[in-house]
SELONU-220893 format. One record per residue (C-alpha): x, y, z. Coordinates in steps of 0.05 Angstrom, whole numbers, plus 5000, padded with zeros to 4 digits. Layout:
BEGIN
XYZ...
END
This chain:
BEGIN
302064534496295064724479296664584404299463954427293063754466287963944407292463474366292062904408284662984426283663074342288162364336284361964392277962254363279261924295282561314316276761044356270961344342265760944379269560884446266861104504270361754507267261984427261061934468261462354535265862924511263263404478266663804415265664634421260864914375256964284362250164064388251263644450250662854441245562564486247662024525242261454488245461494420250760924434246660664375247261274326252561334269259261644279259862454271262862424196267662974165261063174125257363314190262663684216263764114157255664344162257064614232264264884204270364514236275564844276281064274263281864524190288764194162292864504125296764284063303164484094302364034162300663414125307463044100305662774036312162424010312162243926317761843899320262213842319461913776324361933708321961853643326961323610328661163543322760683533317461163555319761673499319761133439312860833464310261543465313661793395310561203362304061253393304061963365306161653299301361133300295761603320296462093264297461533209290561343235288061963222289861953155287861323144280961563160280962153124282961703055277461293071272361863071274362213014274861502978267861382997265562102991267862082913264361362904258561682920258362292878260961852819254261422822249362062831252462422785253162392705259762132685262362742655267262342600261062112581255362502599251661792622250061462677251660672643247360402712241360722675241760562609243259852627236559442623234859932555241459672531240159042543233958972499237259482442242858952442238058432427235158802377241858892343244158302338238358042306239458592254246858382246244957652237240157852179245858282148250357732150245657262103244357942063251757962050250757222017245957581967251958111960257357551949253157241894251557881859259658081853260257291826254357521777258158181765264257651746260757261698258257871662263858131635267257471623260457291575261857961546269457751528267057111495260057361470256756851499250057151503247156451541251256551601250157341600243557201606243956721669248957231700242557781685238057371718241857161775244257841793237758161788234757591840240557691880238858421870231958341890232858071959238158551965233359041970227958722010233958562062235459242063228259552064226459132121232759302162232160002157223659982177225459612243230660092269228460712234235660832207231861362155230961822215238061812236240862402210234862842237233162722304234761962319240862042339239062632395232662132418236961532422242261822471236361982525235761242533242660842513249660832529254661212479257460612463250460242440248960932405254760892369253960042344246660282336249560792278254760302245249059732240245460342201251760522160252559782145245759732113247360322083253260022036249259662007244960231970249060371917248359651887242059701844244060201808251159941795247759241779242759611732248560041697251559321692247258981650244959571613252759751589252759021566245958901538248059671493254659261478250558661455246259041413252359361378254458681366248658441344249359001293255258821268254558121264247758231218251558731181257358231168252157621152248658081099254758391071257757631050251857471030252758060982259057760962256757220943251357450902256757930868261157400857256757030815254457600769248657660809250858470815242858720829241658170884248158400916246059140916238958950948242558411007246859081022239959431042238959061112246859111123246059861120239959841164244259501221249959941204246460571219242960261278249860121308252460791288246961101330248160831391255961011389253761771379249161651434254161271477259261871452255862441501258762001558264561651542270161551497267961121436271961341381274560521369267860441354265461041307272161021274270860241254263760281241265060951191270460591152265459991159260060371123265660671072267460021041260359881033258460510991265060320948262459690932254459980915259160410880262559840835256559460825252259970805257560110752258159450729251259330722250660060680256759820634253259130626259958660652264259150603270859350647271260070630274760720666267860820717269260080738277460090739275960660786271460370828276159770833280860150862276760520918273859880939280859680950283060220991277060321035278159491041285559661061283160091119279259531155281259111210285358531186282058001243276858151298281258371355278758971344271658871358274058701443276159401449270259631411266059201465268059481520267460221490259960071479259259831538260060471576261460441647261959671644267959671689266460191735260359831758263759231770267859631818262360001850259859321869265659051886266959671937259859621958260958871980267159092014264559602055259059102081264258542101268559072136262159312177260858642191266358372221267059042265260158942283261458212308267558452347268258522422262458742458258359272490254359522547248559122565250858572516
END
């Protein structure tokens, strides 16, 4: 019953705090409430716990009731693919950082494919491009100089097939002013971009400053001005091959005009004349023998000394006759039947038209061909470099 009593006096207590009971009785072990504070605050569970209450409630009297709850289907798919949803994120994220984490490494680092960094080099590229194409356009109108020297190359050897020494002298002269800015082209080309240094140290300077790839067009725009080095001498072997094989025709063609004039002088008894017209014919003879020998050290001219010694043989048989005419005074006697006959078989052993003298042309000429090739190649190479030069494009262009 006393239990019962502290329970009800607990239950009024909190149900109406300010009546007029809360303020006359007074709770054991707490100061007493004067009978003025109608107007003070109610004694709070905060209050009480300072003084230490003796109404402490246990867990066990209080009747808490929970309705049970059951996880259902739903619940467990919204919660799998939350899970699901969560750790895709996740990933997501981490993708993202490594992503960006490499992006960053790749710009403060040197490419190491390349050993660059192309954001770098790009404003000196820029200008070296300029620079290169300007070079390119001037090889282009040097490769018009190049053209016309192969067409002056041409024209050579077909004036050396006809012996037309008027237009082998135009295809001289043209080739040698084609020659002529040739070089100056060239000479300039290589000053402005210093392509003598390149296989030193321009190469190793250039890379601290440009891209691999504008390295690399710097070096073909050098190896394209390079082609066309070889040309002056091949133009100057050119024309002197043909202006030896000119003067070996000259040679013969004096010889030819003095020895029928000879003839003619024999043919009219006039056998003293004849031996002094042969003097200049053996002059031009010899001349033209000389330069075979010399030719002889580098090349194959045996057409030509064969022709010119059975040349000279048929002369000496016919000094030979006429000398022996003129000491028999007109008689025909054994000396002369003799010599008769040995004009007639050195005479048997020369050419029987002038096809000959192509084949001996060309041997006195030397290298004729081969320099026509040389250019040829030369002008070839340049083209090629050209049009790879003028293809595509690279960094900073």
């Amino acid at each position: 019953m006393e239990e019962l009593a502290l329970g009800l006096s607990f239950t009024i207590r909190r149900a109406s705090p300010r009546s007029s009971i809360a303020g006359i009785m007074t709770t054991p072990k707490l100061p007493p409430r004067p009978m003025s504070g109608w107007s003070l605050r109610p004694i709070e569970e905060s209050d009480l716990a300072r003084y230490g209450s003796p109404y402490e409630i246990d867990g066990d009297d209080i009747d808490l009731e929970y309705v049970d709850y059951e996880v259902g289907l739903g619940d467990r798919i919204r919660n799998f693919v939350g899970r699901i949803l969560l750790r895709v994120g996740w990933v997501v994220l981490a993708a993202g950082l490594a992503f960006g984490s490499a992006g960053i490494v790749a710009a403060t680092e040197h490419l190491p494919s390349q050993g660059t960094r192309p954001e770098l080099t790009y404003g000196a590229d820029l200008l070296m491009s300029t620079k290169l194409d300007a070079a390119v356009r001037d090889l282009a109108r040097l490769k018009d100089d190049v053209d016309s020297l192969g067409e002056m190359a041409r024209k050579t050897l077909a004036a050396m097939a006809q012996i037309n020494r008027t237009d082998l002298q135009a295809a001289w002269d043209g080739g040698w002013n084609n020659i002529n800015s040739i070089d100056a082209g060239a000479a300039d080309l290589k000053n402005r971009l210093n392509c003598g240094a390149w296989a030193s140290t321009l190469q190793m300077e250039l890379i601290k400053t440009y891209s691999p790839a504008m390295v690399d067009r710097y070096h073909s725009v050098c190896v394209a001005i390079d082609s066309v080095a070889p040309l002056h001498a091949a133009w100057q072997s050119m024309v002197d091959g043909s202006a030896t094989a000119i003067r070996v025709v000259d040679d013969i063609e004096t010889h030819d005009s003095d020895a029928t004039a000879a003839l003619q002088l024999e043919s009219s008894g006039r056998y003293q004349d004849a031996l002094n017209e042969l003097v200049p014919a053996d002059d031009a003879l010899a001349d033209a023998a000389n330069i075979a020998q010399t030719l002889a050290v580098t090349g194959d001219v045996s057409t030509l000394t064969t022709w010119l010694s059975r040349t000279k043989t048929f002369d000496d048989t016919l000094r030979v006759l006429w000398q022996t005419v003129i000491d028999s005074k007109g008689k025909v006697t054994a000396q002369v039947t003799a010599a008769l006959r040995a004009v007639d078989a050195a005479k048997a052993l020369l050419p029987q038209n002038n096809d000959v003298l192509q084949v001996v042309l060309y041997e006195a000429a030397g290298n004729l061909t081969t320099s026509g090739i040389s250019i040829e190649s030369s002008r070839g190479a340049l083209g090629d470099a050209l049009a790879n030069l003028t293809l595509g494009s690279v960094v900073g262009r």
